[in-house]
C-alpha positions as CSV (number, residue, x, y, z in Angstrom):
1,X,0.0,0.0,0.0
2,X,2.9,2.6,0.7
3,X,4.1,1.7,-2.4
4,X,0.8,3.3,-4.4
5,X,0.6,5.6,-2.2
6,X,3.7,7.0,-3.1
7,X,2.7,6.7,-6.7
8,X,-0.2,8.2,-6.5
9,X,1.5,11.4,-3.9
10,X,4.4,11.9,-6.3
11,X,2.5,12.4,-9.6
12,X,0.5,15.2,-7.0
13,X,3.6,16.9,-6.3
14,X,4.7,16.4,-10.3
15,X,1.9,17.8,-11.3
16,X,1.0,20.8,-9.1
17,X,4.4,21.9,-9.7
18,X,4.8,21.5,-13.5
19,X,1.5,23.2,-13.2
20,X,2.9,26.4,-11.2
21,X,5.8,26.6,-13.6
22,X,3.5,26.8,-16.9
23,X,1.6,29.2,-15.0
24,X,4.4,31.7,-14.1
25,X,3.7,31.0,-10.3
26,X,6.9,28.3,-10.2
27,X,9.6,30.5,-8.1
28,X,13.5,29.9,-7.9
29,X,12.9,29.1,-4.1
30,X,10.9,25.7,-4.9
31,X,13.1,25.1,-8.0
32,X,16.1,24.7,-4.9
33,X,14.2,23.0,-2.9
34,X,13.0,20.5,-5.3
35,X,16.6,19.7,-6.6
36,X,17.8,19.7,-2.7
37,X,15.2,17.4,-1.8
38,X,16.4,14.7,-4.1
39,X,19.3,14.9,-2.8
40,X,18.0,14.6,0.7
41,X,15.8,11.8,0.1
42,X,18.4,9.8,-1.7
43,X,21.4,10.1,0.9
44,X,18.9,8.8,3.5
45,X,17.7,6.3,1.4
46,X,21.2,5.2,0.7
47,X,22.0,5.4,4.2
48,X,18.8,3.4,5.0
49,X,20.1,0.2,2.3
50,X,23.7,0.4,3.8
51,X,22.6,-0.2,7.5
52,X,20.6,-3.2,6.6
53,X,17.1,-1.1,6.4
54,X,14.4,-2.7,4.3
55,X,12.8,-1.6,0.8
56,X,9.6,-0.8,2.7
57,X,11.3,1.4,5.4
58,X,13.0,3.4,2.0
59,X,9.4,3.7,0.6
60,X,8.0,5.0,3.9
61,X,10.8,7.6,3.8
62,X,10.0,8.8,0.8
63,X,6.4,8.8,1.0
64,X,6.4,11.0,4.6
65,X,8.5,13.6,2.3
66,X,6.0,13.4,-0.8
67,X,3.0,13.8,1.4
68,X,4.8,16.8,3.1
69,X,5.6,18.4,-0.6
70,X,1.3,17.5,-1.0
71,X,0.3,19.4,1.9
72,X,2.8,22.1,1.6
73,X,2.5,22.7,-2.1
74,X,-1.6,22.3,-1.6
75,X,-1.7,25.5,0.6
C-alpha cells in the first residue's frame, strides 16, 4: 500500500508543480528546494540500504516527504 501511495502522492507533487511553472507562479525558491530534496531523500535512502534497512522502510521515507511536498504545495 505505501508503495501506491507513493505513486499516487508523487504524480500530485509532479503535477502541481509543473502546473505552477506553466503558469508563471513556479519560483527559484521551490526550484532549490526540489533539486535539494532529491538529494535529501536519496542520501537517506542510501543510508537506510547500507545499515541493513528494508525496501519498505525506504518507501516510507519517501512517502512522509512526498506527502509533506502534497500538503505544503496544496496550501
Amino acid at each position: 500500500m505505501d508503495v501506491n501511495g507513493l505513486a499516487i502522492e508523487s504524480q500530485i507533487v509532479i503535477w502541481t508543480r509543473l502546473t505552477q511553472i506553466a503558469l508563471g507562479r513556479g519560483t527559484a525558491a521551490e526550484a532549490v528546494l526540489m533539486v535539494t530534496e532529491k538529494v535529501a531523500a536519496l542520501t537517506e535512502a542510501s543510508l537506510t540500504v547500507a545499515s541493513g534497512g528494508s525496501a519498505h522502510k525506504v518507501v516510507k521515507g519517501y512517502r512522509k516527504r512526498v506527502r509533506a511536498n502534497v500538503k505544503r504545495l496544496r496550501r
